[in-house]
PDB file of N, CA, C and O in Angstrom:
ATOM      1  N   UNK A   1      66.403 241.642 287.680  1.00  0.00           N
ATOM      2  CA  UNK A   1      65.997 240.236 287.690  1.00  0.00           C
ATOM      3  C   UNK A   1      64.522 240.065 287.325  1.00  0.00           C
ATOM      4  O   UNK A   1      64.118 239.376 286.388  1.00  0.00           O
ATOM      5  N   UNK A   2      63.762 240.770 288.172  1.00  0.00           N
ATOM      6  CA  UNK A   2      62.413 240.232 287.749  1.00  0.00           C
ATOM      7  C   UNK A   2      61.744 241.393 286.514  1.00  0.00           C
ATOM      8  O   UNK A   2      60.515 241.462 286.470  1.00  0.00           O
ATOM      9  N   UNK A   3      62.473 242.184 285.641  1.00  0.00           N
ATOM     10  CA  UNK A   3      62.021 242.696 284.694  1.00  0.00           C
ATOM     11  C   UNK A   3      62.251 241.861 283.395  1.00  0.00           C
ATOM     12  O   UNK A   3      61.617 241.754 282.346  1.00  0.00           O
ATOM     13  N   UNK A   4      63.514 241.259 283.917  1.00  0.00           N
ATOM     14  CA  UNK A   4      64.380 240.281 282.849  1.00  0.00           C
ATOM     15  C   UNK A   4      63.367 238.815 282.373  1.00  0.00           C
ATOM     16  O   UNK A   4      63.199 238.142 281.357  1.00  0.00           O
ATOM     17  N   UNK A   5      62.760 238.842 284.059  1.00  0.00           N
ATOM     18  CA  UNK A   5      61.517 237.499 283.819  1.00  0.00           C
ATOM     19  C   UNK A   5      60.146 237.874 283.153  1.00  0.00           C
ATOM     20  O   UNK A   5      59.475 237.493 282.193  1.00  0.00           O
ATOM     21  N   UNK A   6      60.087 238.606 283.927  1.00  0.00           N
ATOM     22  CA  UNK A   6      58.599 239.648 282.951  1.00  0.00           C
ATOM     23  C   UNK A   6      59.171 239.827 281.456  1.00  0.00           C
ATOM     24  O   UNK A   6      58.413 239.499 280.542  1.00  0.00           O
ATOM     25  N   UNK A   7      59.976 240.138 281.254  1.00  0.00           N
ATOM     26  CA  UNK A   7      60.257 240.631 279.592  1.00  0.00           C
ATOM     27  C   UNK A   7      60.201 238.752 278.714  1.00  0.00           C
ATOM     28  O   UNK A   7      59.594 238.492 277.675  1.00  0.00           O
ATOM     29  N   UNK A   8      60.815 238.015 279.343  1.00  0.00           N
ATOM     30  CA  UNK A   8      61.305 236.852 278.890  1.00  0.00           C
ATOM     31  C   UNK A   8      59.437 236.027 278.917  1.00  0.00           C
ATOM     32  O   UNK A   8      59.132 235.241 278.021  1.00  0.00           O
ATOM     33  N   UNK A   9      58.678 236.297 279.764  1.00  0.00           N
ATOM     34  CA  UNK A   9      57.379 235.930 279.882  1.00  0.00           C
ATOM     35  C   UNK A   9      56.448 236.416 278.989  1.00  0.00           C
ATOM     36  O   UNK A   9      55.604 235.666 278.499  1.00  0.00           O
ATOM     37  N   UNK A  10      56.512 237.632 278.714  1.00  0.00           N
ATOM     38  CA  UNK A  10      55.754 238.301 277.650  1.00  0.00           C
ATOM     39  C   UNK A  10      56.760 237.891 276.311  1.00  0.00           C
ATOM     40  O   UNK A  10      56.241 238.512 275.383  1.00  0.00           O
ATOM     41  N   UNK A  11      57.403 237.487 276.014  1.00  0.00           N
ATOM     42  CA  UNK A  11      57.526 237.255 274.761  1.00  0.00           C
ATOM     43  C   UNK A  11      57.303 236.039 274.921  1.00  0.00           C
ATOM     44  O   UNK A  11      56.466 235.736 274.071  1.00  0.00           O
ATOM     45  N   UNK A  12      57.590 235.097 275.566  1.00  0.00           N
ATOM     46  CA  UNK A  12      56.890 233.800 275.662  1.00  0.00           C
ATOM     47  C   UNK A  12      55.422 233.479 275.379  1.00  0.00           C
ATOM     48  O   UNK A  12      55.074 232.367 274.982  1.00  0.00           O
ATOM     49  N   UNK A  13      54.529 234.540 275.606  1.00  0.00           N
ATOM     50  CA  UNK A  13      53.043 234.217 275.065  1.00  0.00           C
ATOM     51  C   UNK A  13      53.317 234.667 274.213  1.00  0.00           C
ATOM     52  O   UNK A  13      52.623 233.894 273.552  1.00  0.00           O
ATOM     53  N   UNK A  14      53.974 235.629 273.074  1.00  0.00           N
ATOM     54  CA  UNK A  14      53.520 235.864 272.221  1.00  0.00           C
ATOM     55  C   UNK A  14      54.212 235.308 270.877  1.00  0.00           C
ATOM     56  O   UNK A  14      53.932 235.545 269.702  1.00  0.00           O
ATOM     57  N   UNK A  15      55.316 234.400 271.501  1.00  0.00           N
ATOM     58  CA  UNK A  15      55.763 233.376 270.336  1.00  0.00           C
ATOM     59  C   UNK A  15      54.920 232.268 270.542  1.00  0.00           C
ATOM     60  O   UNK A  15      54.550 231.639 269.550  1.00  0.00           O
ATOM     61  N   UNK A  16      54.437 231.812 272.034  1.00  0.00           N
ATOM     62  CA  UNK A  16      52.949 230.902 271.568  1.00  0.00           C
ATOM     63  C   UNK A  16      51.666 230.971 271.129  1.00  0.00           C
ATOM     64  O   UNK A  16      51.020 230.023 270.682  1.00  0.00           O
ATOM     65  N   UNK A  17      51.164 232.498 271.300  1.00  0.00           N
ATOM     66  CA  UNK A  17      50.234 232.759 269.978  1.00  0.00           C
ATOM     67  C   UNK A  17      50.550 232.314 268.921  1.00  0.00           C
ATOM     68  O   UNK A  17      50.129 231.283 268.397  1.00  0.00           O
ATOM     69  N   UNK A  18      51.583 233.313 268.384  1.00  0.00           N
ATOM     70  CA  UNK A  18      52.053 233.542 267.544  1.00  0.00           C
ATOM     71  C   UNK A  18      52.151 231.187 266.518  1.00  0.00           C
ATOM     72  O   UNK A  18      51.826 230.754 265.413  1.00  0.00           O
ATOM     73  N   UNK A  19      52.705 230.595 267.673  1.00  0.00           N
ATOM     74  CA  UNK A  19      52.840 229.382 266.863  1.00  0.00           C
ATOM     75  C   UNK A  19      51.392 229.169 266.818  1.00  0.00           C
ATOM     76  O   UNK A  19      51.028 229.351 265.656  1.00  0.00           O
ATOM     77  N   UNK A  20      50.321 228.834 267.643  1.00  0.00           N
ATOM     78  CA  UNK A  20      48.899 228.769 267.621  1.00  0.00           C
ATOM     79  C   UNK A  20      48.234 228.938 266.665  1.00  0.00           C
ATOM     80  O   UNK A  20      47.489 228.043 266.266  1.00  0.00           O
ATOM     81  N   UNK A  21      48.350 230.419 265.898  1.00  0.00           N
ATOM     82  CA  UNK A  21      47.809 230.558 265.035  1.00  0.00           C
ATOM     83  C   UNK A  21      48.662 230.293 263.652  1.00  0.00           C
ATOM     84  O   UNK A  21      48.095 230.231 262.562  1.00  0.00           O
ATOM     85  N   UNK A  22      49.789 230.175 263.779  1.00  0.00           N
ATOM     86  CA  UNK A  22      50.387 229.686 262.873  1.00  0.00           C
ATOM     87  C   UNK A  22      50.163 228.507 261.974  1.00  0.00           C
ATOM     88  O   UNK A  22      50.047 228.373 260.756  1.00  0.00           O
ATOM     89  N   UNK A  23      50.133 227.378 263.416  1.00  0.00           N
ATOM     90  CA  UNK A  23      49.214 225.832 263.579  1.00  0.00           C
ATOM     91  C   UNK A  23      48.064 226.065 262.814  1.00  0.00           C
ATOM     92  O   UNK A  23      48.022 225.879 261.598  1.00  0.00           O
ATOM     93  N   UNK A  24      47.183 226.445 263.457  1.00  0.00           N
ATOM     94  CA  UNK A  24      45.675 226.598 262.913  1.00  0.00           C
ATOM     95  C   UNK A  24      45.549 227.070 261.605  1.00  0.00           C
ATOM     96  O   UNK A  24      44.906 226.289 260.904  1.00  0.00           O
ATOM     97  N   UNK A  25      45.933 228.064 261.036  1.00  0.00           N
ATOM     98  CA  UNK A  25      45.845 228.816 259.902  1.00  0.00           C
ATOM     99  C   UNK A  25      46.117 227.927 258.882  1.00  0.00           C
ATOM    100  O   UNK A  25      45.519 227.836 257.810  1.00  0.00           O
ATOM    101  N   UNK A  26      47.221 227.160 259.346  1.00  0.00           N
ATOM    102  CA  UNK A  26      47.407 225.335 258.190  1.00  0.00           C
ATOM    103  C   UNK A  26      46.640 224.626 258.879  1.00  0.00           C
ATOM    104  O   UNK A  26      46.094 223.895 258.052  1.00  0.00           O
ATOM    105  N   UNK A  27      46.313 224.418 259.725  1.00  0.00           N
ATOM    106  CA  UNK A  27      45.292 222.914 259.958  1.00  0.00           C
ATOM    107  C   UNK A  27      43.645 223.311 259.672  1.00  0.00           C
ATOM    108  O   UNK A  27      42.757 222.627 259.163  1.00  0.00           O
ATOM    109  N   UNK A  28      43.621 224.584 260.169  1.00  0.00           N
ATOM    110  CA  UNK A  28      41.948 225.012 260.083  1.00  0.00           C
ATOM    111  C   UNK A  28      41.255 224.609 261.015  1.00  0.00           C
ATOM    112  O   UNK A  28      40.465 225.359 261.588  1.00  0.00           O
ATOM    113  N   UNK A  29      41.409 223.427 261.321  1.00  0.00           N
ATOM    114  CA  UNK A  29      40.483 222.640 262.731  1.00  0.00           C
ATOM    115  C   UNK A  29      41.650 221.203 263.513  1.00  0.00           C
ATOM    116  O   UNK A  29      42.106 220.126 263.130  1.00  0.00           O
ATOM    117  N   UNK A  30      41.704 222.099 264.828  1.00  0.00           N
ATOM    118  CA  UNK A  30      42.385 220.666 265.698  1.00  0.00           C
ATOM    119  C   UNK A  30      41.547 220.450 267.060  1.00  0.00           C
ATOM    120  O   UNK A  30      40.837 221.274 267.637  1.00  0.00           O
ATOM    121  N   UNK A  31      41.871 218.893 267.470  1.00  0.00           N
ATOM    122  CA  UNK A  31      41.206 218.970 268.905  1.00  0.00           C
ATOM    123  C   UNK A  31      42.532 219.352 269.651  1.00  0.00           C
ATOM    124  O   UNK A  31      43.711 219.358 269.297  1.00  0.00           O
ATOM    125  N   UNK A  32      41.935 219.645 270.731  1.00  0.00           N
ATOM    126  CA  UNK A  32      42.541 220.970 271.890  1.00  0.00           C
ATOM    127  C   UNK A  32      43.950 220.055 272.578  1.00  0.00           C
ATOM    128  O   UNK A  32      44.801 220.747 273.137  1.00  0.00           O
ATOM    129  N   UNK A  33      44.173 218.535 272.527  1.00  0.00           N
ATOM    130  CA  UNK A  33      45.186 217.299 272.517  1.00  0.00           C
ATOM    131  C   UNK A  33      46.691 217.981 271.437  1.00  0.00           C
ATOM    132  O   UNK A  33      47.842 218.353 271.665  1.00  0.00           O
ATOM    133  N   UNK A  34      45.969 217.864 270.467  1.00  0.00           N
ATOM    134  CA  UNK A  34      46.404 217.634 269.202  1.00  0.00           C
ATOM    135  C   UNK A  34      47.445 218.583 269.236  1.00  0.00           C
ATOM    136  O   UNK A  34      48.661 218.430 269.128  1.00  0.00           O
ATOM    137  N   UNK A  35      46.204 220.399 269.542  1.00  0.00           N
ATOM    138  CA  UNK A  35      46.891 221.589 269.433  1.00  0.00           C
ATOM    139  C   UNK A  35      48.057 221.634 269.979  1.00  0.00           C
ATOM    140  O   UNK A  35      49.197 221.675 269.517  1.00  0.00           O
ATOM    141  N   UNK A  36      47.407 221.613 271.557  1.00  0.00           N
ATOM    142  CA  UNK A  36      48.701 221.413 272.645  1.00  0.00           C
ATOM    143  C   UNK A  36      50.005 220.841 272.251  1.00  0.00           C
ATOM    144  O   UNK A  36      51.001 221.540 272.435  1.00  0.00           O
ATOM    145  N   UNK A  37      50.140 219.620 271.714  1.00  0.00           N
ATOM    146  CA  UNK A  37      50.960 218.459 271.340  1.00  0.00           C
ATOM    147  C   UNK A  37      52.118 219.511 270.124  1.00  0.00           C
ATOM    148  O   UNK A  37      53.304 219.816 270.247  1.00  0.00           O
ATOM    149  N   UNK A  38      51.239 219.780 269.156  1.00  0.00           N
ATOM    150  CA  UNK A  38      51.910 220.276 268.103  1.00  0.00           C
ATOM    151  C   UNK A  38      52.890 221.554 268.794  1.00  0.00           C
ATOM    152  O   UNK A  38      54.120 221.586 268.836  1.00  0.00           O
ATOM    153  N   UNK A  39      51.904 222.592 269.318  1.00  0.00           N
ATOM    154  CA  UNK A  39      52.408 223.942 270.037  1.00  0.00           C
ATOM    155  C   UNK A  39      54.159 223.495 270.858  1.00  0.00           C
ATOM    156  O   UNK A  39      55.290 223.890 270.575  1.00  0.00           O
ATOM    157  N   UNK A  40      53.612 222.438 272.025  1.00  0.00           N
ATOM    158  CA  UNK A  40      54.660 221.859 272.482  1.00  0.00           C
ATOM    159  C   UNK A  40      56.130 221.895 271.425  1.00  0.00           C
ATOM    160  O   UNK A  40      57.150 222.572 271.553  1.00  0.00           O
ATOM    161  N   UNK A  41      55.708 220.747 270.229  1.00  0.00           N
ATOM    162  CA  UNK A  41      56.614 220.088 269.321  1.00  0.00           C
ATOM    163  C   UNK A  41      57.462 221.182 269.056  1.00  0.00           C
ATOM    164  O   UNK A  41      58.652 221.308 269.348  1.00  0.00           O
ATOM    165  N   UNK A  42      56.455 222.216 268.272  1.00  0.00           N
ATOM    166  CA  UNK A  42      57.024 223.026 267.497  1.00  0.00           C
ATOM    167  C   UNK A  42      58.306 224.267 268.817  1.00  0.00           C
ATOM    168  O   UNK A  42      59.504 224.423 268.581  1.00  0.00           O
ATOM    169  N   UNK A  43      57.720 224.782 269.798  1.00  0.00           N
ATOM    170  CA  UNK A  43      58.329 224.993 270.606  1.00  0.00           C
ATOM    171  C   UNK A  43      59.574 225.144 271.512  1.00  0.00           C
ATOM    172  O   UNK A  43      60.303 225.987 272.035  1.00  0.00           O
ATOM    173  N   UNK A  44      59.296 223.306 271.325  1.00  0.00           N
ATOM    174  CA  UNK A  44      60.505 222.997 272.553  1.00  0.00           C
ATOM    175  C   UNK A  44      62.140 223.099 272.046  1.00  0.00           C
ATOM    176  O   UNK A  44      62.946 222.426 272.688  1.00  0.00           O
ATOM    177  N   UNK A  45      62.644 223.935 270.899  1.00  0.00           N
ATOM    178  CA  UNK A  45      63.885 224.506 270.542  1.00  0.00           C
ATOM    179  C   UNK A  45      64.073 225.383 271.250  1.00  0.00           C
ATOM    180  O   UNK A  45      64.965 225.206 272.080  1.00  0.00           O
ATOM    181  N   UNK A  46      63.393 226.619 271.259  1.00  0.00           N
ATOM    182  CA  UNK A  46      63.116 227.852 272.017  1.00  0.00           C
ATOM    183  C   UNK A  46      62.873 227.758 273.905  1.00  0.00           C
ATOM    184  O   UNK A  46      63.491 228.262 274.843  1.00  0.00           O
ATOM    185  N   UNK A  47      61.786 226.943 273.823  1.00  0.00           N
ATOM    186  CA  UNK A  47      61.355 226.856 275.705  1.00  0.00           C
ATOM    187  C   UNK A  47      60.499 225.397 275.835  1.00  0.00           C
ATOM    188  O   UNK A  47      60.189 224.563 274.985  1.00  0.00           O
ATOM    189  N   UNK A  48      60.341 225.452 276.807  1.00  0.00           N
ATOM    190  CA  UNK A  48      59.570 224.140 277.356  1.00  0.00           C
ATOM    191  C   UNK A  48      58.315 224.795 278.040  1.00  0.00           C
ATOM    192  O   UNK A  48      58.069 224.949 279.236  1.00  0.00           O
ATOM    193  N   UNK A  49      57.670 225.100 277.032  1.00  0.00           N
ATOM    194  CA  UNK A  49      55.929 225.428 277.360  1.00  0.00           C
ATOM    195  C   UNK A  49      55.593 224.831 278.218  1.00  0.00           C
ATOM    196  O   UNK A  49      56.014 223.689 278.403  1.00  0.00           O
ATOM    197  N   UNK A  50      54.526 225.554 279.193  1.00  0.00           N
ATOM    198  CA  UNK A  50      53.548 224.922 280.023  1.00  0.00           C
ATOM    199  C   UNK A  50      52.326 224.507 279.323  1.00  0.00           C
ATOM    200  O   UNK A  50      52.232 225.334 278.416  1.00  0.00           O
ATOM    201  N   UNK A  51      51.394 223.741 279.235  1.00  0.00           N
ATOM    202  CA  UNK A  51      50.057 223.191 278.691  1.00  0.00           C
ATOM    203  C   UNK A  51      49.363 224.684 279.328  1.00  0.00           C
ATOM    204  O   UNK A  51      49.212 225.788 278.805  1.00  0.00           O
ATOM    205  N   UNK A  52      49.081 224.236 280.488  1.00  0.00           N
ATOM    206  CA  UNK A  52      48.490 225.612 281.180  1.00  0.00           C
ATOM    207  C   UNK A  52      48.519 227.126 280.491  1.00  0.00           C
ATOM    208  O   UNK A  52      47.600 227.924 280.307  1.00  0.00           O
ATOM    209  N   UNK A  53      49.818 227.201 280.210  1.00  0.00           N
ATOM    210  CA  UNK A  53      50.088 228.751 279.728  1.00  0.00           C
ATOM    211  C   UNK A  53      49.363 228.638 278.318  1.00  0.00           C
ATOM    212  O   UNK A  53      48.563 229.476 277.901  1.00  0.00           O
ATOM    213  N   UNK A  54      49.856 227.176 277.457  1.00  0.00           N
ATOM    214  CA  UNK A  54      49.019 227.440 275.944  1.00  0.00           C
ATOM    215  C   UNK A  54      47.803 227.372 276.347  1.00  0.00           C
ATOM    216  O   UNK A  54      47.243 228.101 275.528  1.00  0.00           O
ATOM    217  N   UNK A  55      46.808 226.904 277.221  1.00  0.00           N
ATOM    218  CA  UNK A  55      45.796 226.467 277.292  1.00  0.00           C
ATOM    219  C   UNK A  55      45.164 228.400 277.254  1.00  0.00           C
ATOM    220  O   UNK A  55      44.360 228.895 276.465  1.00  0.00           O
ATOM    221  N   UNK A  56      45.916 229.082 278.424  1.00  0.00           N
ATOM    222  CA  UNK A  56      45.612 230.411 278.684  1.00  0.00           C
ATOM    223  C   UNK A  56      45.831 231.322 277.014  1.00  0.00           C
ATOM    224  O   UNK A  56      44.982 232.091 276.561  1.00  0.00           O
ATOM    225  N   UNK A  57      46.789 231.079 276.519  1.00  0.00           N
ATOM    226  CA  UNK A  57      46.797 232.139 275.151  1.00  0.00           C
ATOM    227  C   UNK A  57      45.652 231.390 274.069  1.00  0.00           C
ATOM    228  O   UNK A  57      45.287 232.084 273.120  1.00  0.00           O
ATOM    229  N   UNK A  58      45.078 229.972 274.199  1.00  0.00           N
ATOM    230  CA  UNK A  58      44.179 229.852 273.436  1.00  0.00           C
ATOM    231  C   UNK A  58      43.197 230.395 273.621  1.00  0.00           C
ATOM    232  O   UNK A  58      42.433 230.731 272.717  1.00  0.00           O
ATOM    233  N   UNK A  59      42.946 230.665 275.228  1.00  0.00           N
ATOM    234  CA  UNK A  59      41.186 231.348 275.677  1.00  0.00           C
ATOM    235  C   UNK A  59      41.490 232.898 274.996  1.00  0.00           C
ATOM    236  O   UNK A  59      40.619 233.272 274.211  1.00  0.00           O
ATOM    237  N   UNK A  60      42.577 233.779 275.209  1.00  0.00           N
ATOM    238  CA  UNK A  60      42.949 234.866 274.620  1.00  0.00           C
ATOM    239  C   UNK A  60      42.494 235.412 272.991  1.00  0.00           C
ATOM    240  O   UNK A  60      41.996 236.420 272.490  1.00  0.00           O
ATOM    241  N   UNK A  61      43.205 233.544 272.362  1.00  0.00           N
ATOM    242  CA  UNK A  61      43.044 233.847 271.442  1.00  0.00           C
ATOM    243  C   UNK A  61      41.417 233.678 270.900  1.00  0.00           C
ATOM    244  O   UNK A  61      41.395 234.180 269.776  1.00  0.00           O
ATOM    245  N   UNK A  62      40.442 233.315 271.155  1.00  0.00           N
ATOM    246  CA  UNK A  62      39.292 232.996 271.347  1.00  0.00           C
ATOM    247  C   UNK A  62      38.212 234.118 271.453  1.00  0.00           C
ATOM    248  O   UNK A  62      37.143 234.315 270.875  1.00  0.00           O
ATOM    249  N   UNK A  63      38.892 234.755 272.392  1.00  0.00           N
ATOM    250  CA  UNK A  63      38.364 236.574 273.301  1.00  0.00           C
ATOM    251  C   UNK A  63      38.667 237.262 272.012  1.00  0.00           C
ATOM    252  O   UNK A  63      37.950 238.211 271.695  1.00  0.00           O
ATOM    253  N   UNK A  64      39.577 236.920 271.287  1.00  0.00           N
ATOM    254  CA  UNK A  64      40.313 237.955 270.173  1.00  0.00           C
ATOM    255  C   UNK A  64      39.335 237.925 269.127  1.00  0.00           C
ATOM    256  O   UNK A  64      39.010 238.984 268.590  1.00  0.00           O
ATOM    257  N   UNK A  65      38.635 236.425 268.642  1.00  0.00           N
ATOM    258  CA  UNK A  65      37.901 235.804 267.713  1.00  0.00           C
ATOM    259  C   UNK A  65      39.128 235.475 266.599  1.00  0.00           C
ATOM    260  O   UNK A  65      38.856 235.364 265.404  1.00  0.00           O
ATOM    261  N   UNK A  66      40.445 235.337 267.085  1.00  0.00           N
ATOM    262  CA  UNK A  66      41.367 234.075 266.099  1.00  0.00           C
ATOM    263  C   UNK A  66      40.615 233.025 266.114  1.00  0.00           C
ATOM    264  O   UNK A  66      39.960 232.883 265.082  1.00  0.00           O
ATOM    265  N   UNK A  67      40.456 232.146 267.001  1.00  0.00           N
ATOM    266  CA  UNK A  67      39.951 230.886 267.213  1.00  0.00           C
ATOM    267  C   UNK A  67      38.189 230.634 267.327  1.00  0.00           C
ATOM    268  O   UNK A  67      37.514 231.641 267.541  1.00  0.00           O
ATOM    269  N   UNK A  68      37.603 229.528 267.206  1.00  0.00           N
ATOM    270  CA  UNK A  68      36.334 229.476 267.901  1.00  0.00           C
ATOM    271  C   UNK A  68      36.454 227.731 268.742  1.00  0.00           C
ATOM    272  O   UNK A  68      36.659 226.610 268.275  1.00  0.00           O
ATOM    273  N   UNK A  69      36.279 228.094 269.749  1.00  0.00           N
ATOM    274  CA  UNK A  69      35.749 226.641 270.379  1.00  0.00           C
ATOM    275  C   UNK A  69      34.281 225.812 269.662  1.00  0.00           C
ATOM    276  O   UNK A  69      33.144 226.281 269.715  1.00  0.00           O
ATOM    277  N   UNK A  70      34.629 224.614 269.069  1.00  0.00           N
ATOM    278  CA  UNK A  70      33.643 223.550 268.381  1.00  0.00           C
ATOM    279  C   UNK A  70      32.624 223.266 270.089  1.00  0.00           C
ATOM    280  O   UNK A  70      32.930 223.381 271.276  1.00  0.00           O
ATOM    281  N   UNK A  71      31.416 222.880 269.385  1.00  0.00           N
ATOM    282  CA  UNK A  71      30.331 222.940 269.864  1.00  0.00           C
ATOM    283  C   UNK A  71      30.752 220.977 270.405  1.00  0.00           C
ATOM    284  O   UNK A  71      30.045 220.578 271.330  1.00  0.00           O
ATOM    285  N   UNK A  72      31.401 220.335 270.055  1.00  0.00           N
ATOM    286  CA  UNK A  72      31.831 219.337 271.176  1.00  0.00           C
ATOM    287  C   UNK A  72      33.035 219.689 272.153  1.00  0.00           C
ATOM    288  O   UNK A  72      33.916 218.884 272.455  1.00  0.00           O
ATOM    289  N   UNK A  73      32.973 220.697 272.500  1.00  0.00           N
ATOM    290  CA  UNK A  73      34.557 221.770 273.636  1.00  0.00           C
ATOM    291  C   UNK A  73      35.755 220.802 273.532  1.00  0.00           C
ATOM    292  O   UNK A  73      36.258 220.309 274.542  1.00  0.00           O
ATOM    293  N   UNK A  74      35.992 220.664 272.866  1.00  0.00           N
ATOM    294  CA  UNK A  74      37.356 219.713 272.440  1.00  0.00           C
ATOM    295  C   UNK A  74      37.916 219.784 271.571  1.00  0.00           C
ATOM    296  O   UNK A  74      38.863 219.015 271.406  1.00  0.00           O
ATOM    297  N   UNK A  75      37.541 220.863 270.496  1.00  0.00           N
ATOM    298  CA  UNK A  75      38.539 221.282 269.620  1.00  0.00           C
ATOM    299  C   UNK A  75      38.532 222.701 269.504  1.00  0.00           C
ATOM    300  O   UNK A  75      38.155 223.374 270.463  1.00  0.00           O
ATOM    301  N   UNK A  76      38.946 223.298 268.320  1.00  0.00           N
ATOM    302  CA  UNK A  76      39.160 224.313 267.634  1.00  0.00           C
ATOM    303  C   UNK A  76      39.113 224.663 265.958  1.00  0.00           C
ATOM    304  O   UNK A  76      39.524 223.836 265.144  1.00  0.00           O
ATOM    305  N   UNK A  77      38.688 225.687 265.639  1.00  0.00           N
ATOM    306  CA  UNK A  77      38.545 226.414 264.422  1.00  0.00           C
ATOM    307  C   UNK A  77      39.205 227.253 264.326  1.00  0.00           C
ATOM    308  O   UNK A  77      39.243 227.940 265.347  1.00  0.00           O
ATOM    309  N   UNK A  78      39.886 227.624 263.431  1.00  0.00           N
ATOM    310  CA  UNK A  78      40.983 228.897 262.859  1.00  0.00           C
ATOM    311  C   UNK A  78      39.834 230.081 262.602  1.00  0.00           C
ATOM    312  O   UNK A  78      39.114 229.404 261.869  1.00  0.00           O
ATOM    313  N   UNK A  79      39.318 231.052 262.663  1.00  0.00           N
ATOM    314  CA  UNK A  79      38.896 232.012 262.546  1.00  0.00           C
ATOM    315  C   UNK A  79      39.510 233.280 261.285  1.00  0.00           C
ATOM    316  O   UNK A  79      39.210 233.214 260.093  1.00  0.00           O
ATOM    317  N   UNK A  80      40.004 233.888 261.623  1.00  0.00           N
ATOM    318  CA  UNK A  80      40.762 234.714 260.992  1.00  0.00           C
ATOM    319  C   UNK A  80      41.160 235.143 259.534  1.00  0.00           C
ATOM    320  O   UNK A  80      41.983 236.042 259.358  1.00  0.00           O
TER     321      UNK A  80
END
């Protein structure tokens, strides 16, 4: 049971990276609303994302240098 949730959790961040940078790589620059919104959209076939959890794989992705946080902290830059 709870390997089945752990396994099902880790691929869950990494099909929401995975859409994140997907997003970005075509948009180039979104505010952090926008991102969320789209991530959600694109998503909700597969699972019903938490904001929280994308909010967590964006700081990830950030640490990684995919992303950069804009100097008004409300959006994003594609990096990569």
């Amino acid at each position: 049971r709870k390997e089945t949730k752990d396994r099902i959790d880790e691929e869950r961040k990494h099909q929401t990276e995975a859409c994140i940078v997907r997003i970005m790589k075509d948009r180039k620059h979104m505010t952090h609303n926008d991102l969320i919104n789209e991530v959600t959209r694109q998503l909700a076939s597969r699972f019903q994302p938490n904001p929280m959890n994308i909010k967590k794989r964006i700081e990830g992705l950030i640490e990684r240098e995919y992303l950069e946080r804009c100097e008004d902290r409300k959006s994003y830059n594609y990096l990569a």
